[in-house]
Structures are given as structure tokens and as C-alpha cells.
Steps between C-alpha positions, in 0.01 A plus 500: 500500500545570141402215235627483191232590241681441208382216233805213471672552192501218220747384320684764256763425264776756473814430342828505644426411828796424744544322843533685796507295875352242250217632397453660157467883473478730235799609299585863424213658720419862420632726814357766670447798328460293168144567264238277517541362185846400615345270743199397305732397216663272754221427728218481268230719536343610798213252581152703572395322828878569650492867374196666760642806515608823258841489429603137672512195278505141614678252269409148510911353566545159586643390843370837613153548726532872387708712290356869500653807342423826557525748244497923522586664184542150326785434695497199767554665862417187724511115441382301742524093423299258737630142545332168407385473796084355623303802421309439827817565697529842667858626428629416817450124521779258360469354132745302346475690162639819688836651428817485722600824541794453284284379204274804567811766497594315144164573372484855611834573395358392147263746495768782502691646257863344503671856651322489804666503873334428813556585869501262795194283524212657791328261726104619626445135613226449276633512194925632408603776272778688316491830311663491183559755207584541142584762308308336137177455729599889610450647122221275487279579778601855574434716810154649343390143470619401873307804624198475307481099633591687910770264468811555777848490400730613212472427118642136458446401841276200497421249801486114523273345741497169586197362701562236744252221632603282820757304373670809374456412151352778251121444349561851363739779298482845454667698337366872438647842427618720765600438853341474866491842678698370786762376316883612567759387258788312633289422839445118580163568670213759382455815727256727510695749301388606172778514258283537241267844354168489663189483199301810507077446531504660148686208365320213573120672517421402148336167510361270220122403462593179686514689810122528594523061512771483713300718753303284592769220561412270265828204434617643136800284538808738386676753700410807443716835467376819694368690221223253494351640810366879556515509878683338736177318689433372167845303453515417848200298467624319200848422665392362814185261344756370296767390751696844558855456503499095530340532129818554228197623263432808733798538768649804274194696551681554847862669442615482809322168650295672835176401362372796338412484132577788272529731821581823245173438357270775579250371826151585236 
């Protein structure tokens, strides 16, 4: 089972705070599709021992185990916030620090800009989901960007995920760019239809230098988008040492949830 890797976060004072389900949290959060230096004027800046990875930073928020963002084009494209919560937990056991799932919609909600809409929410038992879109995080993450990341879906579309442990509280949100390749607007349940453009090999075959550690399956921590990896064997490995799709960090790496990482991903 996945462990949370992440360092606890101290203290940080940022003004403005306000009380949600009675716990503070932070007041006019950046969105997503916001710059970086919208959320590091509001977050602080990215502390170096959360921030393993090219293009994700990890900000040091209180009442948060993690807060990651990650950035393409200096634009955030994923947030994914980590409870309170014992950091020798694996997400699926109960802590009293996690969210209801109420408290986690409110947060994710926060994190997008105000004209968004959203469709029914999705259960897939682990964890519950709705597809949302905007039309300000559409002009700001456009349809190159989406296809350069092999992101599914439609400019604006972004999902919410909302990780559940036994007690059906949430240890973890995410909320990234895009939506899941089985996803059918206006169902109540995912199929296995794609409503959504299928990512071309060409897309998502440029990976950074950071690929050649992830090969060998080493814990780096952050989830990872598919232009990290050259071949498909390569980011399989990486998903399933790191928990597959019971790990919020790297469940996105697999679309359409049958197990297989980054299937468009050439085989070598």
C-alpha cells in the first residue's frame, strides 16, 4: 500500500484565513489554470524537499499533509491537497483529520474558477468523482496544452477526485485538468465509452530528464503526468510500485482505470 512520503508541514502564517467545517483554510486560493506566482504569492513559495519533481511544487500550508501543484506552461493543471492525517497511515485507513466528503467538495470547488459547472458525481468505490468545466480555465489551458499533457476530455473540462478510506471519509483531493476516458456526460455511472479524443503516441512521447529515475521505481512522491515516461513499460513500472490507482499521486496515469499506465505510450 502506498505511504505517504511527504514531510508534515509546519506552521505557516498566511493572512486572511477563514473557517471552513471549523478548521481554518486559506482565503482566496489561486484556481486551476492560475500562474505559479499566483499561488506562490498566496501559498508562499514552494518548499525544496516538497518540490521532487520538474514542474510540481509542494507548499508548506498548514492543516494540510500535502498541497502539490503541478505546473505546464506556468499554469497550475493539477492540485492535489493531502489531509492532516498520521503520515504512517496508508490512504485507506481512518484518521480523524480526514475530510467529510462535503468539506472535501468545498475545498475542491475552491480551487476552480467561480464559472465552473459540474455533472453528477461518479462512484468507482474507491474513491468518487465529478467532471466539471469552465470556460476561463478553457482560454487558459487550451487544447494544444491538453494534448501535449495526453490529457482526455475537452478544454475546460477538469475532474475532482475524492479518495475515500474505510470510514468513507477523504484523506485525499484531486483536482487535475481534463477528464477520465470513460466518462459520459449526464450518465450517473462511468461506462466504458470514451466521450472524450483519444491522445496520439506523438503527444505524450516527449519526456523530461526525470524520466530515467522513475524507471527504476524509485517513491518520488508526486504524481506524475505521461510525458514523463518514454515507453509504456517504463510508466507502468512507476504506477504500480507506487500504489496504481489506490495512489491519488499516480491514478491519472491510467485514463480509463483497467490498470494499464500510459497504454498510448509506445511498448520501447
Amino acid at each position: 500500500m502506498f505511504r505517504k512520503s511527504f514531510v508534515r508541514p509546519a506552521a505557516l502564517a498566511i493572512a486572511g484565513a477563514l473557517m471552513i467545517a471549523g478548521l481554518p483554510a486559506l482565503a482566496a486560493t489561486p484556481t486551476i489554470g492560475s500562474t505559479q506566482s499566483s499561488f506562490d504569492s498566496t501559498l508562499g513559495a514552494p518548499d525544496p524537499d516538497l518540490s521532487n519533481l520538474p514542474d510540481v511544487a509542494g507548499y508548506d500550508v498548514p492543516y494540510y499533509g500535502g498541497y502539490n501543484v503541478y505546473y505546464y506552461n506556468g499554469k497550475a493543471v493539477e492540485v492535489t491537497l493531502i489531509s492532516d492525517r498520521d503520515p504512517e497511515l496508508t490512504l485507506t485507513e481512518s484518521d480523524p483529520k480526514d475530510w467529510a466528503v462535503s468539506t472535501a467538495e468545498s475545498k475542491a470547488k475552491a480551487l476552480m474558477p467561480s464559472d465552473v459547472t459540474c455533472g453528477t458525481k461518479q462512484n468507482a468505490g474507491d474513491r468518487i468523482y465529478k467532471v466539471c468545466n469552465s470556460k476561463t480555465l478553457a482560454k487558459a489551458v487550451p487544447q494544444s496544452a491538453m494534448d501535449a499533457l495526453g490529457i482526455y476530455g475537452n478544454p475546460g473540462d477538469m475532474t475532482a477526485s475524492f479518495y475515500l478510506n474505510y470510514s468513507d471519509k477523504v484523506p485525499a483531493i484531486d483536482v487535475i485538468i481534463g477528464s477520465p476516458a470513460d466518462y459520459v456526460p449526464g450518465s450517473t455511472t462511468s461506462t466504458s465509452s470514451s466521450a472524450a479524443k483519444t491522445p496520439t503516441p506523438k503527444a505524450t512521447a516527449k519526456a523530461s530528464s526525470s524520466s530515467s529515475s522513475s524507471s527504476s521505481g524509485s517513491k518520488l512522491g508526486n504524481r506524475l503526468s505521461c510525458r514523463y515516461f518514454t515507453t509504456q513499460p517504463e510508466a507502468q513500472a512507476y504506477f504500480d510500485y507506487n500504489g496504481g490507482n489506490s495512489n491519488p499521486m499516480v491514478s491519472m496515469l491510467d485514463g480509463d482505470k483497467d490498470g494499464l499506465a500510459c497504454e498510448y505510450l509506445p511498448a520501447q
